[in-house]
N, C-alpha and C positions, 0 to 999 in steps of 0.2 A: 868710361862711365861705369857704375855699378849698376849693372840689370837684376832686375827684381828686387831691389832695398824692401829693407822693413818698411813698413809701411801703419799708417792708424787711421781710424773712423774719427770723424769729425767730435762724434759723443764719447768715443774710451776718453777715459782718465790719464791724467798725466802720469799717473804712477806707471801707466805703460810704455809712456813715453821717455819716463827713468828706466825703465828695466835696459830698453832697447842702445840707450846711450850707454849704461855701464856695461850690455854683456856685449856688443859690437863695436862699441868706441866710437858710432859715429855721433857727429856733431847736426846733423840735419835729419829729419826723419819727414817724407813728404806724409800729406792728409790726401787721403781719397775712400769717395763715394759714389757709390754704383760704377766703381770702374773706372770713373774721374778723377782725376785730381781735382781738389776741394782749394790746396792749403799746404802749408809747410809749416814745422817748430824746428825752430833753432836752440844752441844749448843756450844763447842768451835769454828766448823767450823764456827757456824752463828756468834760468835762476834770476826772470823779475818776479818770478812768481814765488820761488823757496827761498829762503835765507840759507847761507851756509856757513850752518850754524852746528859747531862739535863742541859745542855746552853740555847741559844738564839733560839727561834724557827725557824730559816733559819737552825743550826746546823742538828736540830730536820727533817728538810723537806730533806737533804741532805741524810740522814741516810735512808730515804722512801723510795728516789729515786732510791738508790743502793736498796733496796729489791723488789722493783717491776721492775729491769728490771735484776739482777744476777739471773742465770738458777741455780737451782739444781745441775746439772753438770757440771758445774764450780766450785764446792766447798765440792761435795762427795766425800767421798771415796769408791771408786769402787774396786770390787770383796773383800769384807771384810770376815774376817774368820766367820765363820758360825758354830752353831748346826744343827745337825739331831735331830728328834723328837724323836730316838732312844737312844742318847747317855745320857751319868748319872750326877748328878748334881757333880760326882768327875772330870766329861771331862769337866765340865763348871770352875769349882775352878780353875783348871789347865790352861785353857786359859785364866782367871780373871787374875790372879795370873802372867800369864809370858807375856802377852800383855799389863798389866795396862790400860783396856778396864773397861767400866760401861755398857755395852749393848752389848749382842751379837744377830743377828738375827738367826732364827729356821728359816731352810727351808728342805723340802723332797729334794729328789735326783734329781729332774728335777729342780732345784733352787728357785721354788716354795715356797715362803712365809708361816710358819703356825704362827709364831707368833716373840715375842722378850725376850730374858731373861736381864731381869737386877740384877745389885748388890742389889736393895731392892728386889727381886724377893727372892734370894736368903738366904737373911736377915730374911724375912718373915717364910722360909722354918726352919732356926736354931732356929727361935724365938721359932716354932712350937716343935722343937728337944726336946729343953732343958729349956723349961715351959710349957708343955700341959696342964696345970692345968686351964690358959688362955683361957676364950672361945673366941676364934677369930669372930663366927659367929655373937655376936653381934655389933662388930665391925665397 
């Protein structure tokens, strides 16, 4: 899993939520408050919300406008299913597998963010299975 991901408040704007996808590449970025996980945005939920659109540059100012003033919570999904740091990468396949999710968020018992698992996460792990012969370290 990725410990400590980017992370956004329920109230930032989406535009932060673009920043985070194009300077880190990820595809999920979880929502938390007061320490909580609130919420997640996916890169789906950001483009019901933008067109993408590489027309006219009014098209282009249109699409800004909607991201500096749509809230976070207007377009997360709130109380998303979750890991515990405890469970096994078979409880992870399991929820991959019957939710057709790419990111699930790790949080302790008080809802507590520690990190986020993704499908390359995972990828990563088999790669490891069934070619150790691969030094990943220089990677």
């Amino acid at each position: 899993m990725t410990r400590k991901p980017a992370v956004v408040g329920p109230s930032d704007h989406l535009e932060i939520v673009q920043e985070i996808f194009e300077k880190y590449g990820f595809h999920h970025v979880p929502v938390v408050e007061a320490g909580h996980l609130a919420g997640i945005v996916s890169y789906t939920d950001y483009l019901r919300v933008i067109q993408e659109i590489y027309g006219s540059a009014a098209e282009q100012q249109q699409n800004q406008n909607l991201l500096q003033t749509v809230q976070v919570r207007q377009v997360m999904t709130d109380h998303p299913v979750c890991l515990s740091p405890n469970d096994t990468v078979e409880d992870a396949l399991r929820i991959f597998k019957t939710n057709h999710f790419h990111a699930i968020p790790v949080v302790e018992a008080n809802q507590k963010l520690v990190g986020i698992l993704s499908t390359h996460d995972l990828i990563k792990v088999l790669e490891r299975v069934l070619a150790p012969e691969i030094d990943y370290a220089s990677r």
